[in-house]
MIKEDO-871752 format. One record per residue (C-alpha): x negated, y, z; residue number from 1. Coordinates in steps of 0.25 Angstrom, whole numbers, padded with zeros to 4 digits. Each point is the difference from the previous one (the first is absolute). Layout:
BEGIN
      px      py      pz   num
       X       Y       Z   NUM
...
***
This chain:
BEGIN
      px      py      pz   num
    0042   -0522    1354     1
   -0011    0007    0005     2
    0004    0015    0006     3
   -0005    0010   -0010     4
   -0009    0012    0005     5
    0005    0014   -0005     6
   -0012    0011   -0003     7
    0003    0013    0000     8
   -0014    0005   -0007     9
    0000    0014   -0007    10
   -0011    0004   -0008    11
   -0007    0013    0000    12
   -0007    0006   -0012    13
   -0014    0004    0007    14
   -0001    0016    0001    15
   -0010    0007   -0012    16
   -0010    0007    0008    17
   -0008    0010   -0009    18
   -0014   -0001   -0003    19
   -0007    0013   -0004    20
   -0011   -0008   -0005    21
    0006   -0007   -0010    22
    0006    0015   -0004    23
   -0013    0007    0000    24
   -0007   -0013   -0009    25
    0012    0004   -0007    26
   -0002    0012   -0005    27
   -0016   -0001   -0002    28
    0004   -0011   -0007    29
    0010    0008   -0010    30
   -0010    0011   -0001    31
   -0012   -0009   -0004    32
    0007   -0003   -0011    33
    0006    0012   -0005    34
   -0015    0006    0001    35
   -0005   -0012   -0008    36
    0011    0001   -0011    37
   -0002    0014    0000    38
   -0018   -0001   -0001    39
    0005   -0011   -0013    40
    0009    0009   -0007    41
   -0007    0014    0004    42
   -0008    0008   -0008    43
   -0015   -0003    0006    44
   -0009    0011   -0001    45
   -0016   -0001    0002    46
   -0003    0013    0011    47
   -0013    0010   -0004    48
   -0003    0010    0009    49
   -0005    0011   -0004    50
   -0015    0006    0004    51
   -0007    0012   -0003    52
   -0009   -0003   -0011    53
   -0007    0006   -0013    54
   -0003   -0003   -0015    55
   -0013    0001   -0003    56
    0001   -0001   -0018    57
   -0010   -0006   -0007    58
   -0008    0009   -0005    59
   -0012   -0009   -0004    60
   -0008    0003   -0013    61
   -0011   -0004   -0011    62
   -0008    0012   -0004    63
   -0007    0003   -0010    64
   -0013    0007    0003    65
   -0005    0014   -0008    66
   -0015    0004    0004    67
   -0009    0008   -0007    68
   -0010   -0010   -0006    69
   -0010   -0002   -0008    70
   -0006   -0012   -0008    71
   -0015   -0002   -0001    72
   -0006   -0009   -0013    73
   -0013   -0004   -0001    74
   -0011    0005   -0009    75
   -0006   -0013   -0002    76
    0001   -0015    0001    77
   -0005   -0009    0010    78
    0004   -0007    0013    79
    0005    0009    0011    80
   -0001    0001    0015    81
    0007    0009    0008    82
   -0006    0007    0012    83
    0012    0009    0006    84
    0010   -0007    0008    85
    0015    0002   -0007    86
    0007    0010    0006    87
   -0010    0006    0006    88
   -0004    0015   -0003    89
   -0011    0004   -0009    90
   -0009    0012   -0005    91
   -0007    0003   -0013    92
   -0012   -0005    0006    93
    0006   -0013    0007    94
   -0007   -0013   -0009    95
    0012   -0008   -0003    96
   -0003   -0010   -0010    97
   -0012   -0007   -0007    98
   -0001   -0008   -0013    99
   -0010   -0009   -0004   100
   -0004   -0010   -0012   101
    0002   -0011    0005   102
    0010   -0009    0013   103
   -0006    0007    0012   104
   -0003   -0012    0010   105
    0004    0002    0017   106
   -0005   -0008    0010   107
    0009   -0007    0008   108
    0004    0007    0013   109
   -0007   -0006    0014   110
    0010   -0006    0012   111
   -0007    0016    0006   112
    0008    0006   -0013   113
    0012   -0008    0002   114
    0003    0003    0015   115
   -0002    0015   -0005   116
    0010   -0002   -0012   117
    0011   -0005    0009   118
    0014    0006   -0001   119
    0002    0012    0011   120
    0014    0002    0006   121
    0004    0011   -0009   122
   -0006   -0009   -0012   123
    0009   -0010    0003   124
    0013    0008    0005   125
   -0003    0006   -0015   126
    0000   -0012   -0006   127
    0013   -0006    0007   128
    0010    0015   -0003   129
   -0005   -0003   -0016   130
    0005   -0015    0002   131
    0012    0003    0007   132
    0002    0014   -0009   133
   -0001   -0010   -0013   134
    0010   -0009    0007   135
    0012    0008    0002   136
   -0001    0007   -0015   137
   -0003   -0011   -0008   138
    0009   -0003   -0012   139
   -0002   -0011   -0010   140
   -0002    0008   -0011   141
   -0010    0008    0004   142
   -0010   -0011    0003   143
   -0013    0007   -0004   144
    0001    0007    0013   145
   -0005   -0013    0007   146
   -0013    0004   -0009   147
    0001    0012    0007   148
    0000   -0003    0012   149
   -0012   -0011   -0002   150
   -0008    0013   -0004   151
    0005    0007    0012   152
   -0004   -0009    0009   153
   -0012   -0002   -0006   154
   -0006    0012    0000   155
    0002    0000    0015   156
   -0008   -0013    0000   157
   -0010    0005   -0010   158
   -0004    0011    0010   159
   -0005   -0009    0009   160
   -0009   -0006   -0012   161
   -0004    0012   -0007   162
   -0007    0004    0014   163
   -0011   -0011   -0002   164
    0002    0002   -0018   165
   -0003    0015    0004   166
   -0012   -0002    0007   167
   -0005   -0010   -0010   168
    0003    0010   -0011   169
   -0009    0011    0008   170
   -0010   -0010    0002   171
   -0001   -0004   -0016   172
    0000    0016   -0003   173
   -0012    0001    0008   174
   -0007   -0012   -0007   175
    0004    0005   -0012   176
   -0001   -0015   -0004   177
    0015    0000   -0008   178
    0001    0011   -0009   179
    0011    0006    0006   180
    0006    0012   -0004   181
    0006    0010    0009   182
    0011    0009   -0001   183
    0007    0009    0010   184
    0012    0004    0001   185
    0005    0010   -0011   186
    0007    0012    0008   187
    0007   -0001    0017   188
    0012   -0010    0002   189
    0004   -0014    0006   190
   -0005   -0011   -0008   191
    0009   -0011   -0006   192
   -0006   -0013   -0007   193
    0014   -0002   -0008   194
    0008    0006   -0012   195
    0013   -0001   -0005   196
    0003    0010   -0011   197
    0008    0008    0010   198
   -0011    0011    0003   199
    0004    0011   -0008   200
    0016   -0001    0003   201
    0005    0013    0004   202
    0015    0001    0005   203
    0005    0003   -0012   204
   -0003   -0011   -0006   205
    0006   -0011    0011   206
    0012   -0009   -0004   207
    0010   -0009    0005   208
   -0011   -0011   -0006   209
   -0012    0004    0008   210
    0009    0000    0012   211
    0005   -0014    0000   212
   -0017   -0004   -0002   213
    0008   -0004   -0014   214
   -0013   -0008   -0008   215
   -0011    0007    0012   216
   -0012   -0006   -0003   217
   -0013    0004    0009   218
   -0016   -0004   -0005   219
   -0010   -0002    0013   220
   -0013    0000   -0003   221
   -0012   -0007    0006   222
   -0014   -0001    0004   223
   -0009   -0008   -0010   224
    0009    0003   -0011   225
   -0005    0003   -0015   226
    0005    0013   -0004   227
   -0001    0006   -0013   228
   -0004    0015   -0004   229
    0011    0008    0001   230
    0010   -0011    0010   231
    0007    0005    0012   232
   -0009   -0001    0014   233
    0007    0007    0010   234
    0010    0012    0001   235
   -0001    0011    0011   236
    0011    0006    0006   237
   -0003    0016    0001   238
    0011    0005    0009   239
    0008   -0003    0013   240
    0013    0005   -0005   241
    0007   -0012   -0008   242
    0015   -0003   -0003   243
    0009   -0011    0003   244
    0012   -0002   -0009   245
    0011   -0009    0002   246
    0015   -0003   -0007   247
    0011    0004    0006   248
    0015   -0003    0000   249
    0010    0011   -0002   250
    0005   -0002    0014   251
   -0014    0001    0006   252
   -0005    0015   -0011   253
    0014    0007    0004   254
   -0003   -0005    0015   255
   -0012    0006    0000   256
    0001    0011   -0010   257
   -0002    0012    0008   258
   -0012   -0006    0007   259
   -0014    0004   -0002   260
   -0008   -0008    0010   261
    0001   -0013    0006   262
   -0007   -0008    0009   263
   -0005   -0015   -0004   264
   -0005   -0013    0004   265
   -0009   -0010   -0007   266
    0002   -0013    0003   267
   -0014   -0004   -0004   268
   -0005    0006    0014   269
    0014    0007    0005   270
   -0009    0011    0000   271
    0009    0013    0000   272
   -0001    0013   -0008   273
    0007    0012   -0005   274
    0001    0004   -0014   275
    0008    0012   -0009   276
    0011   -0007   -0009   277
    0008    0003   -0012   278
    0009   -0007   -0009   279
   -0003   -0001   -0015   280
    0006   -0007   -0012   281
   -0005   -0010   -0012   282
    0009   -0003   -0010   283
    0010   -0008    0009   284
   -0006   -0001    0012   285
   -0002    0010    0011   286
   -0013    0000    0007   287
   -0003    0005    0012   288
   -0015    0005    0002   289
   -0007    0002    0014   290
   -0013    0008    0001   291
   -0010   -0003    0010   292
   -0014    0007    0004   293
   -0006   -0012    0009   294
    0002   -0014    0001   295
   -0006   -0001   -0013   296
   -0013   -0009    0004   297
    0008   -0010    0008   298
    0007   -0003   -0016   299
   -0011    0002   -0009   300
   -0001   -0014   -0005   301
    0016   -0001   -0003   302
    0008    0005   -0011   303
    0014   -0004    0007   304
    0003    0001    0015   305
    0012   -0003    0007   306
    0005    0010    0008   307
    0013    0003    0008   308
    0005    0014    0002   309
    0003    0003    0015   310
    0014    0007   -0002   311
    0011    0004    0011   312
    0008   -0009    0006   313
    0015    0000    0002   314
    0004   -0005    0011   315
    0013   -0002    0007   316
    0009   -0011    0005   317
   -0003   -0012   -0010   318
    0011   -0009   -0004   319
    0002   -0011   -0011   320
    0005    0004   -0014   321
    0011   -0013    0001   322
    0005    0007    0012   323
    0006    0013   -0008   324
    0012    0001   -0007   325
    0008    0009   -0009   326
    0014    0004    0007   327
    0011    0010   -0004   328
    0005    0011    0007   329
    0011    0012    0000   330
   -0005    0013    0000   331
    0007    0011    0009   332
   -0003    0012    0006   333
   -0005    0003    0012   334
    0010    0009    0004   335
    0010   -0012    0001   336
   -0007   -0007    0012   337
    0009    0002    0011   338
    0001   -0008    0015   339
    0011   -0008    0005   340
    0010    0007    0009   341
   -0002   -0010    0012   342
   -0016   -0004   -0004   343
   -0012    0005   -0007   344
    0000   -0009   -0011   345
   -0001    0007   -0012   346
    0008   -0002   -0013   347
    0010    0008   -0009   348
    0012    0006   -0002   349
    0011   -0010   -0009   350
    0010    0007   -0006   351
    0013   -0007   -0001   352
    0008    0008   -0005   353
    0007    0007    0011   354
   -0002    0011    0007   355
   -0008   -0007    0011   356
   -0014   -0009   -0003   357
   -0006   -0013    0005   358
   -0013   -0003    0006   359
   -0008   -0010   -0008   360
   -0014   -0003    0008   361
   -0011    0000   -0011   362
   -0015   -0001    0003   363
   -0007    0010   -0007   364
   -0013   -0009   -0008   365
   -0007    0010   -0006   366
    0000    0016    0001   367
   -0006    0007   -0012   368
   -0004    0014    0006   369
   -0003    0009   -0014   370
    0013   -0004   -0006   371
    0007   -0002    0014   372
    0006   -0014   -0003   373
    0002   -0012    0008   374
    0003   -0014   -0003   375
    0011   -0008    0005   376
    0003   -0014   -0003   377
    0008   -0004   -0011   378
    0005   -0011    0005   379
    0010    0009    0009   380
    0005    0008   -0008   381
    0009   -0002   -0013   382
   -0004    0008   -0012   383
    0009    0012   -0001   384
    0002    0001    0016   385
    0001    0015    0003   386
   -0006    0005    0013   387
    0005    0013    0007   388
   -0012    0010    0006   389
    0003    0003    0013   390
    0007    0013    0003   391
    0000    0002   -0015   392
    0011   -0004   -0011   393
   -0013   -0002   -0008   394
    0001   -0016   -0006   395
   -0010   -0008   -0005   396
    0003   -0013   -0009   397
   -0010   -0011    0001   398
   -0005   -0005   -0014   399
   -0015    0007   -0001   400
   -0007   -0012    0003   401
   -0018   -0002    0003   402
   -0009   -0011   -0001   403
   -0009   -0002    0014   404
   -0012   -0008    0002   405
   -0001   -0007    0013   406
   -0001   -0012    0009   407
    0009   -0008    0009   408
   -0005    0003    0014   409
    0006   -0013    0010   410
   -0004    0005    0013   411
    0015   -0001    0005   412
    0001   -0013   -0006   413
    0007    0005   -0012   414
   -0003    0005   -0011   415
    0000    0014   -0002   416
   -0006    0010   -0011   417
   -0012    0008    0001   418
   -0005    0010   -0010   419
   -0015   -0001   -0003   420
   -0008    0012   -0008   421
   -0012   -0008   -0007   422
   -0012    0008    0000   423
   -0012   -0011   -0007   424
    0001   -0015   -0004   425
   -0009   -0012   -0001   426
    0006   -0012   -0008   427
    0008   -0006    0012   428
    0000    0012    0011   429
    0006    0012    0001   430
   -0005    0012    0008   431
    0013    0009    0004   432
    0002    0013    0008   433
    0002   -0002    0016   434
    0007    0010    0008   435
    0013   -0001   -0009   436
    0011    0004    0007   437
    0007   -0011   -0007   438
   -0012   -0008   -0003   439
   -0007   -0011    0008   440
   -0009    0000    0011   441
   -0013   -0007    0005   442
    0005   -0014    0003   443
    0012   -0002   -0004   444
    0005   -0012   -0006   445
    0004    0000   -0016   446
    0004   -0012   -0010   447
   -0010   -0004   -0006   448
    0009   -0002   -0013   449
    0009    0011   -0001   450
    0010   -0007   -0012   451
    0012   -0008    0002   452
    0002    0008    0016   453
    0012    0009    0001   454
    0002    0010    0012   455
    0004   -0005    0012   456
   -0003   -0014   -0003   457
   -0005   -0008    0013   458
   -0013   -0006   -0002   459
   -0005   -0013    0005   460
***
């Protein structure tokens, strides 16, 4: 038998060395997680950040316009011809229309008249501010003023033409070959070739109706059209002073009810001016009137105008109306603030019953200077808890409660709640006081939905 060999052969666990690595990845590894359950489950909350700003309201209108006019008829029949240019200032003695038996005939005008009846810069610019003007106030129901503007524009193109008509017209008066008949212009005024039965409106007679263009209907008249003894041929306005009269909303007449001049601007030209105003009533409605003593040229030809009055603006920090929440608050007097013994935090006095009170820190939210209240969170306090003044038996129990409008202001990365004084509105912004001592501030982050947040709750 084979000797058998004896082994003697422990064997040694090997040593655990420690690997900070694996300890480090570790960690990063438990916090990456925790920070993911916490963004799934957390409360996310878009971020606005607050910027100086202003509302400007709209204060665009329709007016109706008031001028002192007068409607010229025709004495006899007969095809007419007009010599004065509309708009255009005329005297007694200024020859403004013709009539005459029969068609009159024009001769065509040369490639020499045609370069001279081309469209000047401010022709043209006239032309586009009508079109545009048109564009922006059109409504459906009121689709006769796409007539209106086709006389509008036009006239402006007629002016060209009625530079070689006119010359024409001179030519046949001197040949005497048509049998016209000339008349001049009855008194002093700009001359307008159109009607509408709106010339001897005074403001007493304005209603909501003629506002709104309500069943507006305006008659152009032409060259080389008959007309019969006794028919409308031109009207002259006699004075620069005319009126502009608008509708207003109740918010608008109490806002500017103590005005009594405003300046405006007309977005046919966005030309500017300045006019005296008051506030008037028709049945209903509430009228405001604005008098004007020049201008009145530039508008001759119109019966409405679209305007917008050039009012103040508010301006402060501007924020989102989904921001701004309602929140409750207990009212206490001032007098009850106090400091920490061992800090300068402020907060109260809580009574307990014995002979000695507690500090309870408190941060003051709102402080009311002509009642001398401020407001503390509600949420801290229990209703019914008594606070102590300081050096005073004097005791106060919290149950008066007030409402406070306000934002949650996440700069920290918490949500925390700001009060906010509105001063104007627009229908998605609000404009609110800056330099609150409890307020915001230019640049600071708010929610941008203010419901459903708590205070103290950590945003993502």
């Amino acid at each position: 038998m084979a000797d058998k060999k004896l082994t003697n052969i422990e064997v040694y666990r090997k040593r655990w060395n420690f690997n900070i690595g694996i300890l480090i990845f570790g960690v990063i590894f438990i916090y990456l997680v925790v920070t993911i359950l916490m963004y799934l489950t957390g409360n996310h909350v878009s971020i606005y950040e607050v910027r100086e700003g202003s509302i400007q309201k709209d204060n665009a209108y329709t007016g109706l316009i008031l001028r002192d006019e007068t409607v010229v008829q025709a004495d006899a029949e007969g095809y007419i011809n007009y010599f004065a240019l509309e708009g255009s200032k005329v005297g007694a003695r200024t020859r403004v229309f013709s009539l005459s038996p029969e068609k009159l005939e024009f001769a065509a005008s040369t490639s020499s008249d045609e370069e001279a009846q081309a469209l000047t810069a401010e022709e043209q610019s006239a032309i586009l501010q009508q079109t545009q003007a048109f564009s922006d106030s059109f409504q459906s129901e009121s689709f006769g003023d796409v007539y209106s503007l086709k006389d509008s524009i036009s006239t402006i193109l007629d002016s060209k033409s009625n530079q070689s008509r006119q010359a024409q017209l001179d030519q046949m008066v001197v040949d005497g070959s048509q049998q016209l008949t000339l008349y001049n212009a009855s008194s002093d005024g700009v001359i307008v070739y159109s009607t509408d039965g709106m010339e001897d409106l005074s403001l007493d007679d304005v209603t909501e109706d003629m506002v709104t263009k309500a069943d507006y209907e305006k008659v152009s008249l032409a060259n080389n059209a008959y007309i019969n003894s006794g028919e409308a041929v031109y009207k002259l306005i006699r004075s620069n002073v005319w009126n502009i009269v608008i509708l207003l909303d109740d918010d608008t007449a109490e806002e500017l009810a103590d005005t009594t001049s405003v300046n405006i601007e007309f977005s046919k030209d966005n030309q500017t001016a300045t006019a005296s105003f008051e506030i008037r009533k028709s049945g209903d409605a509430t009228l405001g009137v604005l008098t004007l003593d020049s201008s009145m040229v530039r508008y001759a030809t119109d019966r409405y105008v679209d305007i917008e009055l050039i009012l103040e603006n508010q301006s402060g920090l501007k924020i989102p109306k989904s921001s701004v929440i309602e929140k409750e608050f207990y009212t206490v007097p001032e007098d009850y603030l106090t400091q920490g013994g061992n800090s300068n935090n402020t907060g109260v006095l809580v009574d307990d019953g014995s002979d000695s009170a507690s500090f309870q820190e408190a941060e003051v939210y709102y402080r009311d200077n002509e009642t001398g209240m401020i407001y503390l969170d509600r949420d801290l306090f229990k209703e019914g808890t008594v606070l102590r003044k300081e050096d005073s038996d004097q005791t106060y129990t919290l149950q008066d409660t007030a409402t406070l409008q306000g934002v949650y202001n996440i700069n920290k990365g918490y949500a925390e709640f700001r009060q906010v004084t509105i001063l104007t509105e627009s229908d998605e912004y609000y404009i609110v006081q800056s330099g609150n001592d409890y307020g915001l501030a230019n640049y600071d982050h708010i929610a941008l939905n203010g419901e459903g947040i708590q205070e103290h709750d950590v945003v993502f």
